[in-house]
C-alpha positions, 0 to 999 in steps of 0.5 A, spaced: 322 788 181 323 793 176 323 800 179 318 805 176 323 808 172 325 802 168 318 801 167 316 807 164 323 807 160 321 800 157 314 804 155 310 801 160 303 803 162 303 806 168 297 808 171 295 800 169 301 798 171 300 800 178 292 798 177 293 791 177 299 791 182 295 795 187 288 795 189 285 800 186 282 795 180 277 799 177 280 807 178 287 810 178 290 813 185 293 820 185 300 816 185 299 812 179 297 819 175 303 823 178 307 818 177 305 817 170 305 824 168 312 826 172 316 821 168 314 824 161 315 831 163 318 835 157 314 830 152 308 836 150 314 841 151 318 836 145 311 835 141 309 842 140 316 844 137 317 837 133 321 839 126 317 831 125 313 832 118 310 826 121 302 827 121 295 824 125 289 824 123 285 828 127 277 830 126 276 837 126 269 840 126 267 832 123 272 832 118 278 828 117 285 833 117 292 831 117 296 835 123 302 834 126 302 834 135 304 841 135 299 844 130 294 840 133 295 843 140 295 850 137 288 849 133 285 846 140 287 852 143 284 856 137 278 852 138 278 854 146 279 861 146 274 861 140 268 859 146 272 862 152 271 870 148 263 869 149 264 869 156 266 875 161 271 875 165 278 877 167 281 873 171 283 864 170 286 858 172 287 852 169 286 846 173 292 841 171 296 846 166 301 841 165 307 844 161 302 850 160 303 849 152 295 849 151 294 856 155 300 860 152 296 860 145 290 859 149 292 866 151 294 869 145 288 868 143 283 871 147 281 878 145 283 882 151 290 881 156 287 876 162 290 874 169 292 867 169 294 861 174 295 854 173 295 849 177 298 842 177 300 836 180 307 835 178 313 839 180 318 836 174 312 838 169 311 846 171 319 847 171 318 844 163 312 850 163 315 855 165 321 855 160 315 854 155 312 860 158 319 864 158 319 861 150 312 865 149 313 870 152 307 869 158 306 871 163 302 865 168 302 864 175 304 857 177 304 853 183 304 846 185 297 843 187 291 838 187 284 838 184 282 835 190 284 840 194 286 848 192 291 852 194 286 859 194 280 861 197 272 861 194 270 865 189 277 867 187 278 867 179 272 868 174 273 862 171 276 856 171 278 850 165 280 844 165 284 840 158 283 833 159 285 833 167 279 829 171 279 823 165 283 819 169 279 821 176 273 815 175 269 815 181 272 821 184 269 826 179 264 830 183 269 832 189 274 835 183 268 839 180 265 841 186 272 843 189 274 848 182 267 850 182 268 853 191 274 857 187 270 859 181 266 866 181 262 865 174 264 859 170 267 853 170 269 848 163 271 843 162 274 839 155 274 831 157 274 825 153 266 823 153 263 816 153 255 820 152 259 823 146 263 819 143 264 813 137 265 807 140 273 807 139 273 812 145 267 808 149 272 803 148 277 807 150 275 809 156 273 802 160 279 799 158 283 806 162 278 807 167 277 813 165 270 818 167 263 816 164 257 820 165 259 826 166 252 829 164 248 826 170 253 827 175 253 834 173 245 834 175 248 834 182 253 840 184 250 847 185 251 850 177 248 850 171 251 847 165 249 852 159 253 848 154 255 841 153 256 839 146 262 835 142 269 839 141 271 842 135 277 837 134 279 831 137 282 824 135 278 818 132 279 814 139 279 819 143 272 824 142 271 829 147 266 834 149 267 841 152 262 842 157 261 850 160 257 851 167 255 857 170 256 857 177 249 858 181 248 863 187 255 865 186 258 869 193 262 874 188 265 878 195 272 876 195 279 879 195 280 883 189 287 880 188 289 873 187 292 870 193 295 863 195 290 860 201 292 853 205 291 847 202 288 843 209 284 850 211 283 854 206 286 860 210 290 866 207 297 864 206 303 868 209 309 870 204 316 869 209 322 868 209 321 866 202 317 861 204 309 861 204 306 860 212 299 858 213 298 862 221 291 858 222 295 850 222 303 852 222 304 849 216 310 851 211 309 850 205 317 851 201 317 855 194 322 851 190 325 856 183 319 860 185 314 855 184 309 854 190 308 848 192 301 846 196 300 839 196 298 837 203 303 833 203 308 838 202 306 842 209 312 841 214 309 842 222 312 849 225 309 853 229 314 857 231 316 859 224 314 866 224 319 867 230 325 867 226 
């Protein structure tokens, strides 16, 4: 049997690769979307500053336009920043941040200087990001993590994003947008692949790659209200997509005026030691690889007595 590797090396499709040989028929595991996005780690970095004159076809405000990769991800991220300006706030994470070549121009976009953290689920792709950001001149805050599980407290940022992170999350959509709404203030927005919104050529799309559908109706049950659900300004023929805005109901606004790291099983302040972050509640250490924190649950190693030494 192959390895993975040479799977992905011979262009396989991993996530359906991984649905057909294990039991999750009908949704896509967190190992199969690791996986997948970890061994093309660098691919979006490449893309962005590819000298290729090669062109898609994008649909921009309804109309066709000719755009090579990287133009198309620094027009998205005007059309983001463009939506993010009517808002308020001064502090963001981006929920699967990827190699960070979205929010670094979202940034400079923005018209006035933000906080900003990203969070991501693969270790290879945040070492690709932070040579993206030293290249842009940015400055973000990353750490290893899962949208199931955040590493920080509640109410921790103004507003949380996401760029087409839940779409593979079929069946599991409402716990990661119940849990980026725990650590938003304010606002939460979401730019994902829409089958309400989208031609048939994305309806297709999505249930051939198990991808999330009904995204409205499951926003009906968590605690906030959508103030803007609409098609996004630019996307591809077979991959339309909405950008959807909600507003947090009954925010507890009281929180640490800085952004901290909190446990990812408990959610308890995390303590900085010996180079390494602690959790003092469940004796969990959690290593920082080239400064990158890394706060996976499965990333905590048992210590009970690591404070001693």
């Amino acid at each position: 049997m192959d390895s993975i590797k040479e799977l992905y090396s011979k262009n396989v499709n991993i996530m359906e690769y991984f649905r057909e040989n294990t039991s999750t028929k009908d949704s896509n595991s967190i190992d199969a979307v690791l996986c997948a996005y970890d061994y093309q780690a660098g691919s979006y970095m490449k893309n962005y500053y590819s000298n290729e004159v090669i062109k898609n076809v994008y649909l921009y405000q309804g109309n066709p336009i000719d755009l090579t990769s990287g133009e198309y991800t620094r027009l998205a991220a005007k059309c983001m920043s463009n939506e993010f300006n009517k808002l308020s706030f001064q502090t963001m994470l981006e929920v699967g941040i990827g190699e960070a070549t979205t929010i670094c121009d979202i940034l400079e976009g923005l018209s006035e200087d933000k906080q900003a953290w990203g969070i991501e689920l693969s270790l290879s792709r945040l070492f690709y990001a932070q040579k993206f950001m030293e290249q842009k001149s940015k400055n973000i805050n990353l750490a290893l993590g899962n949208m199931f599980s955040l590493p920080f407290a509640d109410n921790s940022f103004d507003l949380v994003f996401t760029y087409y992170c839940i779409a593979e999350s079929r069946g599991k959509e409402k716990s990661a947008i119940e849990e980026m709404l725990r650590v938003s203030k304010d606002y939460l927005i979401l730019v994902e692949s829409s089958y309400e919104l989208g031609n048939e050529e994305t309806k297709e799309r999505i249930d051939k790659l198990k991808y999330i559908k009904g995204l409205k109706e499951t926003l009906k049950e968590v605690d906030a209200d959508v103030i803007e659900h609409k098609l996004f300004d630019i996307f591809t023929y077979n991959n339309n997509s909405a950008i959807t805005i909600l507003k947090k109901r009954n925010s507890n606004k009281q929180s640490e005026s800085d952004v901290t790291y909190a446990c990812p099983v408990c959610k308890k302040k995390l303590i900085n030691h010996q180079g390494n972050l602690f959790c003092n509640n469940c004796f969990s250490l959690y290593p920082i690889i080239n400064n990158i924190p890394c706060l996976l649950k499965e990333n905590g190693i048992l210590s009970s007595k690591y404070l001693e030494f």
